[in-house]
N, C-alpha and C positions, 0 to 999 in steps of 0.2 A: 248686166251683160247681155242678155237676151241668150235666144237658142240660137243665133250667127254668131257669136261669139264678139271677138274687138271687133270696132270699125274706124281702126285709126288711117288716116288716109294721107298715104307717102307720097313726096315726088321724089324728083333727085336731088332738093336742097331741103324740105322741111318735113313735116310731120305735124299733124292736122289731128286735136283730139276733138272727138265727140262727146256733145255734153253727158251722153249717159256714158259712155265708157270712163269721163273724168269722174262724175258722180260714182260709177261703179268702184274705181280706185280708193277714191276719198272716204269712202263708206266704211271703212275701216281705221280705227283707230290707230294699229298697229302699222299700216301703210302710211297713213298720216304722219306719226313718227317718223318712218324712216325717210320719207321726204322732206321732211322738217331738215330731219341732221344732214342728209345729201346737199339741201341747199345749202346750208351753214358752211360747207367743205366745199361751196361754189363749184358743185357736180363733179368732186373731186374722188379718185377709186378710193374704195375701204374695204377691209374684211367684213365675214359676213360675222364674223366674230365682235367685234369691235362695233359694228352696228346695231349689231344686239342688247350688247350691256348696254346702250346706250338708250337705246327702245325700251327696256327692261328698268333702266334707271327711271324713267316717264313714267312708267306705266304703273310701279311699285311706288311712286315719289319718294324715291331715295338715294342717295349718294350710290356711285357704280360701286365702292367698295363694302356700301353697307349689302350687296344683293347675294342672296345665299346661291348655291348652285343650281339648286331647284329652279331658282328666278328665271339665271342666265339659260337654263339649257330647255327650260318651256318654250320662252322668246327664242331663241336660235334655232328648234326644233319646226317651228310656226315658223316664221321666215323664209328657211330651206325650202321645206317641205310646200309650203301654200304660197305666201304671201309673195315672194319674190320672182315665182317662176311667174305667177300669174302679171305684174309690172311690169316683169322683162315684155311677156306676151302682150301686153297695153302698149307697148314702148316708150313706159316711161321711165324704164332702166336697163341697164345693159350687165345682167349677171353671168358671171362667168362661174358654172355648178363646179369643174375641176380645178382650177384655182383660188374657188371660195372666198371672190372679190366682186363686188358690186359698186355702180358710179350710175349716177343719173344720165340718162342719155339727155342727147345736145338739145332735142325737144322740151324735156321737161324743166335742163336747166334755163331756160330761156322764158319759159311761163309760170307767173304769177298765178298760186292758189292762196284764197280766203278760204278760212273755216270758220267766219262769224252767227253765222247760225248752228254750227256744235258745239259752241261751249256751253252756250245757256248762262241763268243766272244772272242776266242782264237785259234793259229793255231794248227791245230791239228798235233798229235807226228809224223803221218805218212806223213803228206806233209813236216812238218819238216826234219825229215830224207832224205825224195826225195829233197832238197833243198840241205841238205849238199852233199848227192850223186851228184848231180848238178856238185858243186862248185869244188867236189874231180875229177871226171872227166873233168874237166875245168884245172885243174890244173897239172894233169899229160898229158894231151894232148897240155899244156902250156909248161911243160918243155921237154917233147919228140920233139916239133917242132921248142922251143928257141926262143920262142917268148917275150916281152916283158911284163910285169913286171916279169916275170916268168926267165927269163935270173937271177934275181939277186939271186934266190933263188937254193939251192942243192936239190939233191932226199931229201938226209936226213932232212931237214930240213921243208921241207914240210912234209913227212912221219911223222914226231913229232909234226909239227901242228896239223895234221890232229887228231894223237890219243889222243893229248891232249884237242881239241875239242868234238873227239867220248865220253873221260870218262866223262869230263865235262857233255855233252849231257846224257849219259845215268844214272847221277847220278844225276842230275836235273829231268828225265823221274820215276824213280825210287822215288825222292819225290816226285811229281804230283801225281804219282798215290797212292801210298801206304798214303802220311799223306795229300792230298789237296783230293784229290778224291773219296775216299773210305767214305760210309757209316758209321757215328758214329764217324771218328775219329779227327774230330772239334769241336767247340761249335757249332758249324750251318753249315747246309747242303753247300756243297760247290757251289748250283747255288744262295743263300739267297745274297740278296744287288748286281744282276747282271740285269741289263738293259739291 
């Protein structure tokens, strides 16, 4: 956030986030969540009640009915208190403290967030890539010096391996991110049930 606080920058049709104010938002689990389910309701209002159990359902990985009260009233205590006033003040939501309803504002419904670098526990895209670049110079410096197992193979047909690995690759990359990754567009955040 820095010592200026937001730097979200309005005109009179849109709202303009800064990557450290997003990063600042996202830094949080608990925000994470609740913009996860705000997308789900397609920036639709909800209690802060209801958003809660729902945060609290993630966060415990459990059924809303399995969560003790303890659960629901840590998560809704956090919420009130921290998490929500500070979003609204990002404006990436629009909480109403006296009628104890929150709904994404029109900004944040409209922007795509990824969280593929917090889940962890997976190779990331970029050492991925560096791996296949690896193997792609491995193998054309294989068959420039005819060397063995690379003797058995033509340019061509390594050339065809290779892009039919790259689409593969980038059509796998392209679901990752778009429908595993992105905010909202699962039943549950995409680090919930990760160890």
């Amino acid at each position: 956030m820095g010592s200026n606080g937001p730097s979200v920058q309005r005109s009179s049709d849109a709202v303009r986030f800064s990557r450290d104010d997003t990063l600042e938002v996202l830094s949080n689990r608990r925000r994470r969540f609740a913009i996860h389910y705000l997308k789900q309701r397609n920036g639709g209002q909800t209690t802060v009640s209801e958003l809660a159990e729902r945060v609290a359902s993630w966060e415990n990985d459990k059924e809303i009915d399995e969560l003790t009260h303890r659960e629901r009233k840590r998560v809704r205590n956090a919420l009130r208190q921290f998490h929500l006033p500070k979003m609204d003040e990002y404006g990436f939501l629009e909480y109403d403290v006296q009628r104890g309803t929150v709904a994404l504002s029109a900004a944040a419904a409209r922007e795509d967030f990824y969280v593929d670098s917090l889940t962890g526990g997976e190779i990331p895209w970029s050492v991925y890539y560096l791996g296949l670049s690896g193997l792609g110079i491995a193998c054309v410096a294989g068959l420039w010096m005819g060397l063995f197992p690379f003797t058995y193979l033509s340019p061509l047909e390594c050339g065809v391996f290779f892009v039919t690995v790259l689409v593969v690759s980038s059509l796998g990359h392209f679901y990752d991110n778009y429908y595993r990754m992105r905010l909202g567009s699962r039943e549950k955040p995409p680090e919930v049930g990760r160890k």
